[in-house]
C-alpha positions as a LaTeX table, in Angstrom:
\begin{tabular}{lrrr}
\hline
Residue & $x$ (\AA) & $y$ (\AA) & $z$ (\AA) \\
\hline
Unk1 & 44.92 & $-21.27$ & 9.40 \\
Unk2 & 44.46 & $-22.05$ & 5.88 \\
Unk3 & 44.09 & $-19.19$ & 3.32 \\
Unk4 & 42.70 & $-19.25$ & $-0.13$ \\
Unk5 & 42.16 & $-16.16$ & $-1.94$ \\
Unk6 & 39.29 & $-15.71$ & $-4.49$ \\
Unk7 & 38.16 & $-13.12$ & $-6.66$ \\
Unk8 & 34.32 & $-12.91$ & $-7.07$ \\
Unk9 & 32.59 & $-10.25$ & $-9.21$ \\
Unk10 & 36.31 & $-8.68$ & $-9.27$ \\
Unk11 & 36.55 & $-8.15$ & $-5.90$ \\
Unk12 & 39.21 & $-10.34$ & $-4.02$ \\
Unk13 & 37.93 & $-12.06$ & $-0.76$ \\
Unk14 & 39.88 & $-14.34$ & 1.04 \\
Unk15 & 38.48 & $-17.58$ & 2.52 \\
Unk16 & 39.99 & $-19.67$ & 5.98 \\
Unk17 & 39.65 & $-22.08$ & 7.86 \\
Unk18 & 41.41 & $-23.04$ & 11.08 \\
Unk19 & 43.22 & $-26.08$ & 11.51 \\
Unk20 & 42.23 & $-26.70$ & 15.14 \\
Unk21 & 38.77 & $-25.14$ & 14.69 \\
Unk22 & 36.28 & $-27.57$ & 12.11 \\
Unk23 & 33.09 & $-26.14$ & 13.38 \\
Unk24 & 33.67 & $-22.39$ & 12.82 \\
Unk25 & 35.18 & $-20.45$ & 9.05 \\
Unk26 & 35.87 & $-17.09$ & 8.10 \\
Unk27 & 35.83 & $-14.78$ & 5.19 \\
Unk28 & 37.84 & $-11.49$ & 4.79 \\
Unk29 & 37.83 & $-8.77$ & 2.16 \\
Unk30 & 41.76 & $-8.69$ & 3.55 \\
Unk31 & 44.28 & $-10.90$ & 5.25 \\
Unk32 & 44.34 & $-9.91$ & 9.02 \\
Unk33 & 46.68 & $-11.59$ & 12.01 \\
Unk34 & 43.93 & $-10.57$ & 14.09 \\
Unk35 & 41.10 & $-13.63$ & 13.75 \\
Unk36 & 38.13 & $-11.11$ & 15.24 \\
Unk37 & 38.62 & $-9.11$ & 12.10 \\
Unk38 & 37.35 & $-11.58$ & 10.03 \\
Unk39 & 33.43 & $-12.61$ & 9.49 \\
Unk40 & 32.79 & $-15.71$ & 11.03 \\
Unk41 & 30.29 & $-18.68$ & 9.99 \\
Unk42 & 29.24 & $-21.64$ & 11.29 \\
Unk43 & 30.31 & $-24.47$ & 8.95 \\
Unk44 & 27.46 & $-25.02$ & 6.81 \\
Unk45 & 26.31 & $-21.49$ & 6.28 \\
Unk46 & 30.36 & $-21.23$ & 5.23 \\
Unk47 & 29.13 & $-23.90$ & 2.78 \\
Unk48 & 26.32 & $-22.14$ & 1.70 \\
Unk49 & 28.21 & $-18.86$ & 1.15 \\
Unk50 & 30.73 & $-20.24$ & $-0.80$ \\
Unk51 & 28.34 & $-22.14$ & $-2.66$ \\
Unk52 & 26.50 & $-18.69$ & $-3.91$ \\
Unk53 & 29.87 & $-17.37$ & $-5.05$ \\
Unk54 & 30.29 & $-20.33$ & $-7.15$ \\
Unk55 & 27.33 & $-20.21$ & $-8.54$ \\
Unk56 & 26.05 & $-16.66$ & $-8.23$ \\
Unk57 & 25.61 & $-16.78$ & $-12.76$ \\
Unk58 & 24.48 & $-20.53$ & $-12.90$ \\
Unk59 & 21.39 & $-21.96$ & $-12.72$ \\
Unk60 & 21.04 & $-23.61$ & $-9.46$ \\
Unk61 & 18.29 & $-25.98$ & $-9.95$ \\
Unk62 & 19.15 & $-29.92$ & $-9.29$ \\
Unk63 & 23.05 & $-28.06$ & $-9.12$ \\
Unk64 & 25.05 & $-30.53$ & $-6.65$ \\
Unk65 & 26.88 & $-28.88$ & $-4.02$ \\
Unk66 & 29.96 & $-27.40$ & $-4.16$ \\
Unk67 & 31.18 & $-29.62$ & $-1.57$ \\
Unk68 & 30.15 & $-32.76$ & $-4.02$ \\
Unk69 & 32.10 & $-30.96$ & $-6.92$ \\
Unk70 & 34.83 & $-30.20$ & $-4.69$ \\
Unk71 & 35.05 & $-33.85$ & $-4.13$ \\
Unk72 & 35.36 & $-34.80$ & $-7.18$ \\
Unk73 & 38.09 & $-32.22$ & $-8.46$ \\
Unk74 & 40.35 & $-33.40$ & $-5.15$ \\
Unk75 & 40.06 & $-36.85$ & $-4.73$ \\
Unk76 & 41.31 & $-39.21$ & $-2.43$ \\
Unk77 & 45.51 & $-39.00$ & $-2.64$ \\
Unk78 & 45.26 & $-43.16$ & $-1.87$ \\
Unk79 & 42.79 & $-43.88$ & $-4.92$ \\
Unk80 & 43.11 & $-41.09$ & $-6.92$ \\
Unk81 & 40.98 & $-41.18$ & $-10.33$ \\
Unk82 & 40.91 & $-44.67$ & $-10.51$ \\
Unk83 & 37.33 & $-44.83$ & $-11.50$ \\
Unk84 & 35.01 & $-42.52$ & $-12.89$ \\
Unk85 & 32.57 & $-42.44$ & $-9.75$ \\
Unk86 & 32.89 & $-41.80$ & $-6.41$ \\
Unk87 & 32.61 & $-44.81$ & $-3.73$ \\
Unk88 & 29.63 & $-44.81$ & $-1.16$ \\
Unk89 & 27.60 & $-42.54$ & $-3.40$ \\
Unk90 & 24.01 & $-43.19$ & $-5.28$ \\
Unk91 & 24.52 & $-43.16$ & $-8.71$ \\
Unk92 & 22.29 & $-39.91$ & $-9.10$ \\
Unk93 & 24.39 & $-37.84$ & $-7.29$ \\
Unk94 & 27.58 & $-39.10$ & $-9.13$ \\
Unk95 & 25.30 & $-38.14$ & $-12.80$ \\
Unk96 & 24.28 & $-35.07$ & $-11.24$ \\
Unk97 & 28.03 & $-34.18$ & $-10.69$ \\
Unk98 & 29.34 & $-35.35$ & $-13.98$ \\
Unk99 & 26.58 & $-33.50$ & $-15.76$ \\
Unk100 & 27.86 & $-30.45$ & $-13.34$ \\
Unk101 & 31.27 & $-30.52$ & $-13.98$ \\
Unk102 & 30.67 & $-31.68$ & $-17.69$ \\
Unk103 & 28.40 & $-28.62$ & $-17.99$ \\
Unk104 & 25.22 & $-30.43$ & $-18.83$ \\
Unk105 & 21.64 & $-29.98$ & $-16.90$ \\
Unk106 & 22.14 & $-31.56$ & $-14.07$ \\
Unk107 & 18.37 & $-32.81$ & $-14.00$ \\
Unk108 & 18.15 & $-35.09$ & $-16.14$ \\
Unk109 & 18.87 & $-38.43$ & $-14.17$ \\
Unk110 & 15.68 & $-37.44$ & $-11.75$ \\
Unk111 & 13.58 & $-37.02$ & $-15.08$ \\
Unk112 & 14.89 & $-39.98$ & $-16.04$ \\
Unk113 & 14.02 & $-42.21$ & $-13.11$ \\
Unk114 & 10.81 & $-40.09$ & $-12.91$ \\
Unk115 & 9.94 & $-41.65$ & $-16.22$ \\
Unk116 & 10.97 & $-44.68$ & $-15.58$ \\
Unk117 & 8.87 & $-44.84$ & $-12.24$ \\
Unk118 & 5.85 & $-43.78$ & $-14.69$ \\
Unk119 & 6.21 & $-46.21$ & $-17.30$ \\
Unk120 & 6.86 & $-49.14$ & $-14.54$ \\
Unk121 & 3.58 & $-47.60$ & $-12.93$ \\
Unk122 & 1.51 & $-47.83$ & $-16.77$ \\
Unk123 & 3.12 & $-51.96$ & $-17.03$ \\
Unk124 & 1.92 & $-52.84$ & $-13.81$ \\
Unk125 & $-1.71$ & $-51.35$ & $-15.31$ \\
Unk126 & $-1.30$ & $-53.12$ & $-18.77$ \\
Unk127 & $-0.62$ & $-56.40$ & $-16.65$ \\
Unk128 & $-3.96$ & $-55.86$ & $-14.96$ \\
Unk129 & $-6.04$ & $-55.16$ & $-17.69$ \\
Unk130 & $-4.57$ & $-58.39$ & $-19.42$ \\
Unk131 & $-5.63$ & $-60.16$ & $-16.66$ \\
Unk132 & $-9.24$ & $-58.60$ & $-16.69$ \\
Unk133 & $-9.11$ & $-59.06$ & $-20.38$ \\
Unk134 & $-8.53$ & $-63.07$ & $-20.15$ \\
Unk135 & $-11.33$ & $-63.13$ & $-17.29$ \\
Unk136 & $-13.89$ & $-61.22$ & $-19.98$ \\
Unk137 & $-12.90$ & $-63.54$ & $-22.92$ \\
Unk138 & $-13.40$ & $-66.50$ & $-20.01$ \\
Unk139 & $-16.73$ & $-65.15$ & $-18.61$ \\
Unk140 & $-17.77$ & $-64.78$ & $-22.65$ \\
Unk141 & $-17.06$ & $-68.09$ & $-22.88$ \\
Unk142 & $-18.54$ & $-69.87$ & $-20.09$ \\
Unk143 & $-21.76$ & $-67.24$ & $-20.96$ \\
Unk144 & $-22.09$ & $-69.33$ & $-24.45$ \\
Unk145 & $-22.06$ & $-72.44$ & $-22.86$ \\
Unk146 & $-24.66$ & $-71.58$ & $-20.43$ \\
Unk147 & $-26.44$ & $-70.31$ & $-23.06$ \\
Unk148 & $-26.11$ & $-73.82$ & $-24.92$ \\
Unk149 & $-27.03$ & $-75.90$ & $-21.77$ \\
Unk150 & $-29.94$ & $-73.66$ & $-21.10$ \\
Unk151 & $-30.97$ & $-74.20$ & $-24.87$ \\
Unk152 & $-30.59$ & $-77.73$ & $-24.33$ \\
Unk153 & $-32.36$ & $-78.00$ & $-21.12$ \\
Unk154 & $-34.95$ & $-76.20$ & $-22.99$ \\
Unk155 & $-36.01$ & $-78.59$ & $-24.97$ \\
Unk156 & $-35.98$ & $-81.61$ & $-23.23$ \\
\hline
\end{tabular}
């Protein structure tokens, strides 16, 4: 079993995980032979709880997960910090972990590509109403010349 002990809110609580055991963590307020004097979680509510200690005085909107941070503090031992990003990730989650760990709103990239979606939404309308304006200045156009051949006709 694999130990680390953390102090949250200045209380020490110790956090494991088993070696043979990936589906099932524990957390302690003390370290204990005996496993059934620990709390147990199922993985991802482990993740969750250790998620609201790390945050517990941080904003947590758009915050990546601590998992993703985790990730990025580690890193591979064969590639190391070779690069910047992280392979087989979008790029928002890489800016939303940079801005993270960089402490920076970690928002910004989806207000960015929601702005970007809205202004590629208002071109597509600017194309059309060029194209509606060209068919006015056209039906203007071909209006004065029926107007001419009607004049003409007219008269003869």
């Amino acid at each position: 079993m694999i130990v680390i002990k953390v102090e949250i809110e200045e209380k020490t609580q110790y956090l494991g995980r088993q070696i043979i055991d990936g589906d099932t963590a524990y957390i302690s307020d003390k370290i204990v032979m005996d496993l059934r004097a620990w709390e147990p979680f199922e993985l991802n509510k482990y993740r969750e709880k250790i998620q609201e200690y790390m945050y517990k005085d941080m904003v947590l909107e758009g915050a990546p997960s601590f998992q993703s941070i985790r990730e990025y503090i580690i890193r591979d031992e064969k590639t190391g910090f070779t690069d910047i990003g992280l392979s087989g990730r979008r790029a928002n989650q890489i800016s939303q972990c940079l801005d993270f760990l960089s402490l920076l709103p970690t928002h910004y990239e989806a207000e960015i590509k929601k702005l970007k979606n809205e202004q590629s939404d208002l071109e597509e309308d600017i194309k059309i109403i060029k194209t509606i304006a060209k068919d006015i200045v056209k039906l203007k156009s071909d209006k004065v010349k029926i107007e001419i051949e009607i004049k003409k006709s007219e008269r003869c």
